[in-house]
C-alpha positions in Angstrom: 85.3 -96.3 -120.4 85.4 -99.8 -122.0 83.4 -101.9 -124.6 80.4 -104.6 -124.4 79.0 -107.2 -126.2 76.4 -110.2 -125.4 74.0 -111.9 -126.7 70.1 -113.2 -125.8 69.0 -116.4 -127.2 72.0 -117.6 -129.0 73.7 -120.7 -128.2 75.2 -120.0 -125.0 78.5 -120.7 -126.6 81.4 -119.2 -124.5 84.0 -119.5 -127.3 81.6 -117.4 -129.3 81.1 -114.8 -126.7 85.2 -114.5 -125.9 85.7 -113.7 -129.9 82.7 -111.0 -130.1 84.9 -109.6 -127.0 88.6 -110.1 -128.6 87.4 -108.4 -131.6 86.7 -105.0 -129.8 89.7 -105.8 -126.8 91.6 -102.6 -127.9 88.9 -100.9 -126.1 90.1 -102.4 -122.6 93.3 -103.2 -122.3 93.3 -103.6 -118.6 90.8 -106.2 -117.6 87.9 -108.6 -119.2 85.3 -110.8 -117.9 82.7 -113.1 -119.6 79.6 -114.5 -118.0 77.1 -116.7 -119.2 74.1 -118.2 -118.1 73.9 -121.3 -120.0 69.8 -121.9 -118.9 68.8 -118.8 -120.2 70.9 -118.5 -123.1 72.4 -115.3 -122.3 75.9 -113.3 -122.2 77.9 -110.3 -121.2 81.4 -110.1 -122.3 83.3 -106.5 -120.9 86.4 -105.0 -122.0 87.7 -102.6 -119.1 89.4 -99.2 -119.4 90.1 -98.5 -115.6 89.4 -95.2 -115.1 87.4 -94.8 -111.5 87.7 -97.3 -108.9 91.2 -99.1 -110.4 90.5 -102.1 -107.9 88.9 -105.5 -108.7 86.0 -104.5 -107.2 85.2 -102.6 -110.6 85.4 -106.3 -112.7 82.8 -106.8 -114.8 80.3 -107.7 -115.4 79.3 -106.7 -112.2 76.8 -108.0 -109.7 75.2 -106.1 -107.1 76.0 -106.8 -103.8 73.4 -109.4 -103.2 73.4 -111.1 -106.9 70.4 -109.7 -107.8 71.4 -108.5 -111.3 74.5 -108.3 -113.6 75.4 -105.0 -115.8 78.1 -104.6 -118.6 78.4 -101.4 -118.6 80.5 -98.8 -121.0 80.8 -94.9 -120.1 81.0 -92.7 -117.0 78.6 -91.3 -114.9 79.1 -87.7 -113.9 76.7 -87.8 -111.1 77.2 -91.3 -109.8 78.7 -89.7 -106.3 75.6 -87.9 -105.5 73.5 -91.1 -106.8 75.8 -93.3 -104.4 75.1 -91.1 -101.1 71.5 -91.5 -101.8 71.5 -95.2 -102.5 73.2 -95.5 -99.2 71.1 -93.6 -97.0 68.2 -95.9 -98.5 70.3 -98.8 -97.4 71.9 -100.6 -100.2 75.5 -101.8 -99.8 78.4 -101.2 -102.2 81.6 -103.0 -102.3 83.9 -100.5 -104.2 83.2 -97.1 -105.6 83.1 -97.9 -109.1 80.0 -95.5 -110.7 78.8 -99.1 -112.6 78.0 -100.3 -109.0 75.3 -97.6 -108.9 73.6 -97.9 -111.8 72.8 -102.1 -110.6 71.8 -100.5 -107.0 69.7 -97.9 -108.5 67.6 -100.5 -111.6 67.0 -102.3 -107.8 65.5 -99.3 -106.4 63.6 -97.9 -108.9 63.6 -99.9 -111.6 64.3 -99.5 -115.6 63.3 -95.7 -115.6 66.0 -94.7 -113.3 68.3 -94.5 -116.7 66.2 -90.6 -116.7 68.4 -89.6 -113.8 71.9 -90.6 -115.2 74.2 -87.3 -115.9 76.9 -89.3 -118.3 77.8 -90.9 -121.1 77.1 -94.6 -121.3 75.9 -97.6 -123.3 75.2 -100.8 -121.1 73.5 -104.1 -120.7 71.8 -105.2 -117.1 70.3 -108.9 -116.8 67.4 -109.4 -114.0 67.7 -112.9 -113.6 64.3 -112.4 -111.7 62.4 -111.8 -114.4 64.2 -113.2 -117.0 64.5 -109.5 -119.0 67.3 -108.2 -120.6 67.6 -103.9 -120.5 69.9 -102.2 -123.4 70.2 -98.1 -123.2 72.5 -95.5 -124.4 73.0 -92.1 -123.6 71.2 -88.7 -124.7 73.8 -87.3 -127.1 75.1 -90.5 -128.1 79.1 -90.4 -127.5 79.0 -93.6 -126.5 78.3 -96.4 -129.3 75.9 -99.6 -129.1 75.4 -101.6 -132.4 72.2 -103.8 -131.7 71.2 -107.1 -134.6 68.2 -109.3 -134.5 68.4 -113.1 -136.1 66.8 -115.9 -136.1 68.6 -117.3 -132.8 68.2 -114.0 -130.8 69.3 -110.7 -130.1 73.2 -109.6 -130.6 75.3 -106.3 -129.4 78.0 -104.4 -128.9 79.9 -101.3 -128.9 81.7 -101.7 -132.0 80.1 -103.7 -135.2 83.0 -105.6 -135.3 81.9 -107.9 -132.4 78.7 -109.0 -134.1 80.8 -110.6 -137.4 81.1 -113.1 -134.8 77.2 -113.8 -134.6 75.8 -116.8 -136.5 73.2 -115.8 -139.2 74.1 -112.5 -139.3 73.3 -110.2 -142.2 75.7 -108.5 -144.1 73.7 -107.6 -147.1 75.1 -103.8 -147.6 72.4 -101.5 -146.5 72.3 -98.9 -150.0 70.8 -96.0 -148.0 74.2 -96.2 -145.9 76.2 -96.3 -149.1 74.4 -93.5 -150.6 74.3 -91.4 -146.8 78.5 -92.0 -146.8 79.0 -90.7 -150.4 76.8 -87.3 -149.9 77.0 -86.8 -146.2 80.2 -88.5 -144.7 78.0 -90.6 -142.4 75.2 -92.5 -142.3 72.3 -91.0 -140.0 71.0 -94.1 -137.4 69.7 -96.2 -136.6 71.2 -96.8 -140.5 74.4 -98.6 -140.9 76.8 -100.2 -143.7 75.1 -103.8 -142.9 70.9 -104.3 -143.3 71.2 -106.7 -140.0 72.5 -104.1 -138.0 71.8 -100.8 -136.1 72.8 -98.5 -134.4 70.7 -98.0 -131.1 68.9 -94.8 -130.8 70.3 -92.2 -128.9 68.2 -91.3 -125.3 66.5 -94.4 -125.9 66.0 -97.7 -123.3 64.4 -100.9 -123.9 63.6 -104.2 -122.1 63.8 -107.8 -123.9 62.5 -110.8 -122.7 64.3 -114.4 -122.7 63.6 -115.1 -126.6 65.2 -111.3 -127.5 61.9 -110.2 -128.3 61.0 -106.3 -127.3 58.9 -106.1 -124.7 59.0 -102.0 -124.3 61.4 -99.2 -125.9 61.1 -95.5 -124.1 63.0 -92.2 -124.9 64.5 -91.2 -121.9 66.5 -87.9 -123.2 65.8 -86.0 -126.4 68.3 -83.1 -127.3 66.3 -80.3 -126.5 65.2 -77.8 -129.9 63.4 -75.3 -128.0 61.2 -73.0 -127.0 63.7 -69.9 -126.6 63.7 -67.8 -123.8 63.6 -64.6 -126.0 63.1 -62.5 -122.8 66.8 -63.6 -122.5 69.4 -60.9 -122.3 72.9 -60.8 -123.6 74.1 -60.6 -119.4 71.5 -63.4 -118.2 72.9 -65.5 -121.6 76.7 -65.2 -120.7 76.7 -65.6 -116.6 74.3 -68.9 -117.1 76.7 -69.9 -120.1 80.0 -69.8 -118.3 78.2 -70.9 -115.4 76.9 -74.0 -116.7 80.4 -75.2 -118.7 82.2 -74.5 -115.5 79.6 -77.0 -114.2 80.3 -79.3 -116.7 83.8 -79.8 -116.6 84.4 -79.8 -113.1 81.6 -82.9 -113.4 83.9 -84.4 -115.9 87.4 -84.0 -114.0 86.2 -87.1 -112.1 88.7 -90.0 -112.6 91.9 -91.5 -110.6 93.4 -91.0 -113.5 95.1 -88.6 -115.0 93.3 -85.9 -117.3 94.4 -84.2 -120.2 92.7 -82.4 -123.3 92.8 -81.5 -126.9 93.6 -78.1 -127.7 93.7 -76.6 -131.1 93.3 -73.3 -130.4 90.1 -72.7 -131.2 87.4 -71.0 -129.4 85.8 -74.4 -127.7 88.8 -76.5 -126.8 90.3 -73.5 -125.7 87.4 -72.6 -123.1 87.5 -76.1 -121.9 90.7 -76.0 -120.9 90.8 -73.0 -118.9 87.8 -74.5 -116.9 90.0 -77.4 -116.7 92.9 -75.5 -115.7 90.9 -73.5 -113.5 89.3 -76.6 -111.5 92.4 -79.1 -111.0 95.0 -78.0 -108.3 97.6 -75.4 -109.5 100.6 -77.7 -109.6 98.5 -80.0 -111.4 97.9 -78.4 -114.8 96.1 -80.8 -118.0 98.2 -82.4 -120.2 97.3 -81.0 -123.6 97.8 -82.3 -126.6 97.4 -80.4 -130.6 98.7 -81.5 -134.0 101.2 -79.8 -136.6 99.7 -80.3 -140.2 101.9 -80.7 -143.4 101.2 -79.9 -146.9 98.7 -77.2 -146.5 97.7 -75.3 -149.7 95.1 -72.1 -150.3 92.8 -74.5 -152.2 91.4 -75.9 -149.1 91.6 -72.8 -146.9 92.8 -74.7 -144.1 93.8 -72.6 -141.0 96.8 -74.0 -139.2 95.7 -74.3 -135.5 99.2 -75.3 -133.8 100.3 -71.2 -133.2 96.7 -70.5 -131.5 97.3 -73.4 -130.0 101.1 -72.7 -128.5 99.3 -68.7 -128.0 96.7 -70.7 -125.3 99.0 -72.9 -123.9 101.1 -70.3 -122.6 98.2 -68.3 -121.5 96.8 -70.5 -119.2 100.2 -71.8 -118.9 99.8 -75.8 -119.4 102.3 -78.1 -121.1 101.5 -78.5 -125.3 102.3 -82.3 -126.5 102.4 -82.0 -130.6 102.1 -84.3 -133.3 102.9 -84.2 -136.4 100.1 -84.8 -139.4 101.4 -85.0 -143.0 100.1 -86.8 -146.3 101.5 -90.0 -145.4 99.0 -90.0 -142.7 96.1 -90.4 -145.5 97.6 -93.9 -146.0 96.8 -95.0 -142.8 92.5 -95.0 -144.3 92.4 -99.1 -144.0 93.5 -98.7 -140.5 91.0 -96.0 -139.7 87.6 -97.5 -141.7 88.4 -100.6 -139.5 88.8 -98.9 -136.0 85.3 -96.7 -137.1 83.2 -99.9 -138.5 81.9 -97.1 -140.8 83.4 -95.9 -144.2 83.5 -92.7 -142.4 85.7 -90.1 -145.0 87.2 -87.7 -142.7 90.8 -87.7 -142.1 90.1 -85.8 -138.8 89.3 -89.1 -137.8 93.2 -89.7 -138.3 94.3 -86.7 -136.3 92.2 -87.9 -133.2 93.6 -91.1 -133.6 97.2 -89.7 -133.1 96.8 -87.4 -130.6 95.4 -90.3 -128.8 98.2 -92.0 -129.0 100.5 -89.9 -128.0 98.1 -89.0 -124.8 98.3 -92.5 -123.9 102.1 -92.6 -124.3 102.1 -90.0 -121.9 100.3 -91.5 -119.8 96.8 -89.8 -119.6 94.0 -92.2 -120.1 91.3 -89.7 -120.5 91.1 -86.2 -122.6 88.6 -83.4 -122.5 87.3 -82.6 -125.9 85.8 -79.3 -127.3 83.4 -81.6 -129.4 79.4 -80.0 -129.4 80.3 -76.7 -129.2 79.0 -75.8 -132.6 76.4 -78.2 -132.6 74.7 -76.1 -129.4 76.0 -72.6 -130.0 76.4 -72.5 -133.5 79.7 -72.1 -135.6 79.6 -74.2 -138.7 79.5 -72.4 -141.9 76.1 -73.6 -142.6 75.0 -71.4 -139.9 76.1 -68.4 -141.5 74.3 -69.7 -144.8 71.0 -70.3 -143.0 71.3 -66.4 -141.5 71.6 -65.1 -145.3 68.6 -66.4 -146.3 66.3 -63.3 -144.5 68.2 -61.4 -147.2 67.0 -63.6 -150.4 64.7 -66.3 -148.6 61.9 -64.4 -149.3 62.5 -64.2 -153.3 59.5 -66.2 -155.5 60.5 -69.2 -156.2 61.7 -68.1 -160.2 64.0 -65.6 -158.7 65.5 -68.3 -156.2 66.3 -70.5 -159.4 68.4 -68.0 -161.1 69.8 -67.4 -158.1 70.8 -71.1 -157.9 71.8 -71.4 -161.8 74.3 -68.1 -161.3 76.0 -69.4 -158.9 76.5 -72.8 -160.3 78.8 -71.7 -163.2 81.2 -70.6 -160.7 84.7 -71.6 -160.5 85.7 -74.4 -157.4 89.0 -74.3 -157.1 88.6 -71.1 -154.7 87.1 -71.8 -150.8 84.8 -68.9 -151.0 83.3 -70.0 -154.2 82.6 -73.3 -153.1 80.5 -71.4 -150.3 78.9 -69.0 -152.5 77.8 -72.3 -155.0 76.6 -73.9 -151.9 74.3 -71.6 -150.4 72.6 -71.6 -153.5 72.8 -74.8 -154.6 69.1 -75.7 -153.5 67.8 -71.7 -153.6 64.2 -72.9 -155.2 63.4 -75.5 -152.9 61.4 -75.8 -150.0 62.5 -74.3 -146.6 63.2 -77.8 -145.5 64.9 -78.8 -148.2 67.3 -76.2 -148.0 68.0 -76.7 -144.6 68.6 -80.3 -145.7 70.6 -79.4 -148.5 73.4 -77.5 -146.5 74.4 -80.8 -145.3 75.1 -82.4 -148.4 78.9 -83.0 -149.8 77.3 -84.2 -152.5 73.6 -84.3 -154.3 71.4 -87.0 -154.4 71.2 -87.3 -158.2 75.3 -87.3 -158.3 75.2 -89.8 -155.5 73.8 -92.2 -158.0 75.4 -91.1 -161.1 78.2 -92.8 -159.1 76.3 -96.4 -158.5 75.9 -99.1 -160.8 73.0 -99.3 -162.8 71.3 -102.0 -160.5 72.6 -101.0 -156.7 70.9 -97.5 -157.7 67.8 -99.1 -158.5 68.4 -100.8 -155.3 68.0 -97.4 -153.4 64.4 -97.1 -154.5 63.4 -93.5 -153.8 66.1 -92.9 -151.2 67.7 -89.4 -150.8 69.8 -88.0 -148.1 67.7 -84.4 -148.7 64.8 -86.2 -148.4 66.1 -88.4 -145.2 66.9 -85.2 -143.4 64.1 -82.7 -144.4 61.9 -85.6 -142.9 63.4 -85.4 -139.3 63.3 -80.8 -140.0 59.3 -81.5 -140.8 58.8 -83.7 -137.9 59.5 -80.7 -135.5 57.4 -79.1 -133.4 55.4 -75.8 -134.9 57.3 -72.7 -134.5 60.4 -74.1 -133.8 63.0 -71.8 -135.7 65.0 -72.9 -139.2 68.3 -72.1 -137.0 66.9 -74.4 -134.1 66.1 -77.3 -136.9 69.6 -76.5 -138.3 70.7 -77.3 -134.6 68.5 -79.6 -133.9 69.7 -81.9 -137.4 73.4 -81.0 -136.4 73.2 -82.8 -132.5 70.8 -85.5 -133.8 73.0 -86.7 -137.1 76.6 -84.8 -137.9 77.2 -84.4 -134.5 76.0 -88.5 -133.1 76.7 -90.2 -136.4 80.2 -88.5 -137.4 81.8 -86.3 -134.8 81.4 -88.8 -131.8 81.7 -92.3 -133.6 85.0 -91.0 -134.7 85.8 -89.4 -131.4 85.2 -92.6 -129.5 86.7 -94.8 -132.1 89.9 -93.5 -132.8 90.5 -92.8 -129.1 89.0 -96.0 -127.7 91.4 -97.5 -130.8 94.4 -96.5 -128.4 93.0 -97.1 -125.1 92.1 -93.7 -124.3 88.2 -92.1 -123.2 86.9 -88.8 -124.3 84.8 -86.7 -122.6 82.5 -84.0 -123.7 81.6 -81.2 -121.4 79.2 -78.9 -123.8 77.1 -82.3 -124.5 76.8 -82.3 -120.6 72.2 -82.1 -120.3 72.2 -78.8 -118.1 74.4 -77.0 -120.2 73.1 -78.0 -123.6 69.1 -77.3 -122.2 70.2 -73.8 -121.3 71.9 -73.7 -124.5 68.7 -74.8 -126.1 66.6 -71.9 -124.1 68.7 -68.8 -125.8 67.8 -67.0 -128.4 68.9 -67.5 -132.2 70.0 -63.7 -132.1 72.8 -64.2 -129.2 74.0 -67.1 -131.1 74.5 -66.4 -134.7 75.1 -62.5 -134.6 75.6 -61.3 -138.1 78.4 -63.0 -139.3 79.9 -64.1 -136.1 78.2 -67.5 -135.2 78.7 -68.8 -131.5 78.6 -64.9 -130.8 77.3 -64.9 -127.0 79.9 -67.5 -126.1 82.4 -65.5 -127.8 81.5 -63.0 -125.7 81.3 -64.2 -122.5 85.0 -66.1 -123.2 86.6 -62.6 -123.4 86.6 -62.4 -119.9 89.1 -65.7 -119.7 90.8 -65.7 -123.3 92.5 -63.6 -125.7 90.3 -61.5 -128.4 92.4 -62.8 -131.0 91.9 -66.3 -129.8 88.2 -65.8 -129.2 87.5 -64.3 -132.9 90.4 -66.4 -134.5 89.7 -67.4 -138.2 87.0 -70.9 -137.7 88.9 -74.4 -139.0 87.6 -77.2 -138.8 89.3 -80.3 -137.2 90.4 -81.8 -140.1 93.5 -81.9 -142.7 93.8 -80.2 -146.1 92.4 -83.4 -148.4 92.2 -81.4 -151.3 95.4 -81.0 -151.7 96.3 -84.7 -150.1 93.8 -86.4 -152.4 95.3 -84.6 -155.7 99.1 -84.7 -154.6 98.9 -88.1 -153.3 96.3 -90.6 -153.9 95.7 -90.2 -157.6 97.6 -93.8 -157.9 95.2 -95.0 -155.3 92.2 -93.9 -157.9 93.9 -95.6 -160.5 94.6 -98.7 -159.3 91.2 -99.6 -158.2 89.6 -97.5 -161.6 91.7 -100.5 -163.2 91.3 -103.2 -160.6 88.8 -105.7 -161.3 87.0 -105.2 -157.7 85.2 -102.0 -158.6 83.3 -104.3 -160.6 83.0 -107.2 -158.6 81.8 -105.3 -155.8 78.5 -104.3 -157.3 78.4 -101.0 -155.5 80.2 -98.2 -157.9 80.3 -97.3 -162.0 83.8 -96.5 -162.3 83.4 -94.5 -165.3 81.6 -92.4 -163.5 83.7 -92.2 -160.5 87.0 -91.7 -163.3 84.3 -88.9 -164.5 83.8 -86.9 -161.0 87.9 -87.4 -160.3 88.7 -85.8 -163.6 85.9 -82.6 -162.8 87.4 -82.6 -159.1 90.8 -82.1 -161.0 89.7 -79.1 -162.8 88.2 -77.4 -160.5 84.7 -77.7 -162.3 83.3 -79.3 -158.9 83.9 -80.0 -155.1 84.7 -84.0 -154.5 87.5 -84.6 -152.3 85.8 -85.7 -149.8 82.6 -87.8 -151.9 86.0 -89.3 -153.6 87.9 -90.2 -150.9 84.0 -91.5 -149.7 84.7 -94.4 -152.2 88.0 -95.6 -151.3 86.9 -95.4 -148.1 83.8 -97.5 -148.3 86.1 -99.9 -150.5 88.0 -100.4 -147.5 85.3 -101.2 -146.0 83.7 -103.7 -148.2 87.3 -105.5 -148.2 87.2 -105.4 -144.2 84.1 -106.5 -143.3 82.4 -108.1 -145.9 85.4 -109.6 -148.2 83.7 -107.6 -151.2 80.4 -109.6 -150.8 77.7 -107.2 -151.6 74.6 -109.4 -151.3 
């Protein structure tokens, strides 16, 4: 696990290629090479996290034996033993064991399209010298990040944005489809990010470049699967393939020489990735685990505290609990955090991850199992739950839908399960895809821009985040169930664009690598193949899982209250960063930033305050993306 960044077509400038490198070096703290080749105006710069093969021979970039062609490359591969024994037999010579090694070997053997056969997650760069093309991928699910920008002078990237600031003729014009994506969904759905000049590279996607950076071919090599259901599938052929599958997955993922440790909150997922964990490494050789303890909780944000299911499954499966300790002053730490995630991403979870990766590194462990995916593939989210309701009102004409909607919007939100009750019928009389769209959203499109200036909303055009993600529900396959296009939306956007960018960030932030054994392909293509009914049963979503896990776990572990990953920001926000608000309602910057009307934002803080509506997190959206504006752009908005 490390980080890349190079360049096609610049100046083959090696001073600028060691700062796009310095400026992401937190992401390997044990070696770094640059390489350039001055004729063809090319460069790799790699940051390296040693994780398999701790020897020199895994220094990169990395030629193949020969010199054929060079790779930075970022990620693992799962598979790369099995990969190796074959490249052997067909005669190509390795110097170390490093799984980077095999991916040169294999582009010499059969070309670009062997990125299809890679079980992993990875982001990478290979030059072929030979004929002067340059090949970008990254993985299917996305846990590993690549930011790609195209000037003038050539083609730029990296795995965090930061690298590219380095990049002459950049743009950094602020992309108002990102701004408005942060503010009503927390992320921004790729390939959109904060800047116009740069994306993010498509998930499952490959592409080749000649000299001048200039796209020569882009493929799809992995799409999350959405379908078809096996509904011949039975609740016994569901579980045995299930567990079957995730045993799979994590005994693929236990390959390092280095330690391995895991989250664990307590919850369903983390805890079932554990036990396989647990179950797989020798007996005197239990994970490491690590959880949090979170301070100034309060009803208003219905916040489950995780660390006693936590301590309850560490003593079951009898592995040491590391804790640390999450309180308010942790909010503080937001400038820190929007800089490590190059996205204004407002989600203190982000926090948590970053201290619990901290204190794993302390401990030594360099890599941690995470639980991430699990609802993503199984279900679990509350909008699951909402989407199951709908067979009971769904079918209502559209006039009865809209008082359904205008009821529930007079509702009280200072209580959690009124805030549920007002979303699920928040967007009652619209379209099928618009509802499954509008489940998503922290916040709706036309209060998104009440809270712009007059002339950065005009800049959106007809932008909306429903809109953005109804598009990618329509563009489905026939037939494909609302529950599979709820799933399909969750792996593609919250899942990519939020859960893993902060994953990867945060821990990558303290020299750490996260792996994710339900995003592992065979598992999440048999997840794909079961039915919506074994999944979300009644109200229990994740229910064949659930299931099946009673065999390893206790009940009240299994069917424990859901929470989130997260911290109680309600509370936070109100008890603590009220001055925060202030300050910058008052500060001259709100205005010379362009972006926000801050009677508008004082407006939504004072209804957030009486409970007339739900904005912690679209609130603590604008501080965040403040903080990024400061960081990255020094306020300029154009």
């Amino acid at each position: 696990m490390c980080g890349i960044a190079g360049f096609l077509g610049f100046d083959p400038d090696q001073e600028l290629l060691r700062r796009m490198s310095d400026a992401a070096s937190h992401r390997g703290p044990d070696d770094s090479g640059l390489w350039i080749d001055a004729a063809n105006r090319v460069g790799l710069a790699h940051r390296r996290l040693s994780i398999i093969d701790l020897s020199p021979a895994g220094h990169q970039p990395l030629w193949d034996a020969r010199r054929r062609v060079v790779i930075v490359f970022n990620g693992e591969i799962y598979n790369h033993r099995e990969l190796q024994a074959g490249l052997e037999r067909d005669g190509f010579a390795f110097t170390g064991h490093s799984d980077t090694e095999s991916l040169v070997n294999l582009y010499l053997r059969d070309g670009p399209d062997f990125v299809s056969k890679l079980n992993g997650i990875f982001a990478f760069a290979l030059w072929d010298p030979a004929s002067k093309r340059l090949m970008l991928a990254r993985d299917g699910a996305g846990v590993k990040p690549l930011y790609v920008t195209k000037t003038e002078a050539g083609l730029g990237f990296a795995s965090e944005l930061k690298s590219l600031l380095a990049l002459p003729g950049l743009d950094k014009s602020i992309d108002p489809e990102a701004v408005a994506a942060h503010l009503g969904l927390m992320y921004a759905p790729g390939p959109r990010t904060m800047m116009k000049g740069v994306r993010k590279w498509t998930p499952g996607h490959a592409a080749l470049f000649d000299s001048r950076g200039r796209c020569e071919r882009e493929w799809c090599f992995y799409s999350n699967p959405s379908g078809p259901q096996d509904e011949r599938m039975g609740a016994a052929e569901a579980q045995e393939g299930l567990l079957h599958h995730l045993d799979q997955a994590v005994r693929r993922q236990l390959i390092a020489d280095v330690p391995v440790g895991a989250f664990l909150s307590g919850g369903l997922d983390s805890s079932s990735i554990t036990h396989f964990a647990r179950r797989a490494l020798p007996e005197n050789s239990p994970p490491e685990c690590f959880s949090i303890d979170v301070r100034g909780q309060s009803g208003r944000d219905a916040y489950a505290d995780d660390l006693p299911y936590a301590r309850r499954v560490a003593r079951h499966l009898g592995v040491r609990l590391n804790v640390v300790t999450i309180d308010p002053s942790s909010l503080m730490e937001f400038d820190k955090m929007v800089w490590s995630l190059d996205e204004p991403q407002a989600d203190p979870a982000a926090l948590n991850a970053f201290h619990i990766s901290r204190l794993a590194r302390e401990r030594g462990i360099k890599v941690l199992l995470s639980g991430a995916g699990g609802d993503d593939i199984f279900t679990g989210y509350r909008r699951h739950y909402a989407l199951h309701t709908e067979r009971h009102w769904g079918f209502l004409p559209r006039p009865l839908r809209a008082a359904l909607r205008l009821g529930s919007a007079v509702l009280p939100q200072g209580h959690p399960f009124l805030r549920r009750v007002t979303k699920t019928f928040r967007y009652a009389d619209r379209t099928a895809d618009e509802r499954l769209a509008g489940y998503f959203l922290w916040l709706e499109d036309d209060s998104v821009r009440s809270l712009l200036s007059r002339d950065f909303a005009a800049s959106l055009g007809g932008y909306s985040n429903m809109g953005c993600l109804a598009e990618t529900a329509r563009a489905l396959p026939p037939g494909t169930t609302p529950l599979s296009r709820m799933l399909h939306l969750d792996q593609r956007y919250f899942l990519t664009d939020h859960n893993l960018n902060y994953t990867d960030k945060m821990a990558m932030a303290t020299g750490v690598e996260v792996r994710v054994p339900f995003l592992d392909p065979d598992l999440m293509a048999f997840a794909a193949r079961i039915p919506d009914r074994l999944k979300q049963h009644g109200v229990h979503g994740k229910w064949i899982f659930k299931e099946a896990m009673l065999r390893h776990l206790p009940r009240d572990i299994v069917y424990r209250p859901k929470s989130g990953f997260g911290a109680p920001l309600r509370q936070w926000l109100h008890a603590d960063f009220t001055p925060f608000f202030e300050e910058y309602l008052h500060s001259e910057r709100i205005r010379e930033q362009g972006v926000f009307d801050p009677e508008a934002v004082r407006r939504l803080l004072e209804d957030d305050k009486q409970g007339r509506v739900d904005a912690a997190y679209p609130l603590f959206a604008v501080l965040c993306i403040d903080s990024w504006l400061r960081q990255f752009t020094g306020n300029a908005v154009n």
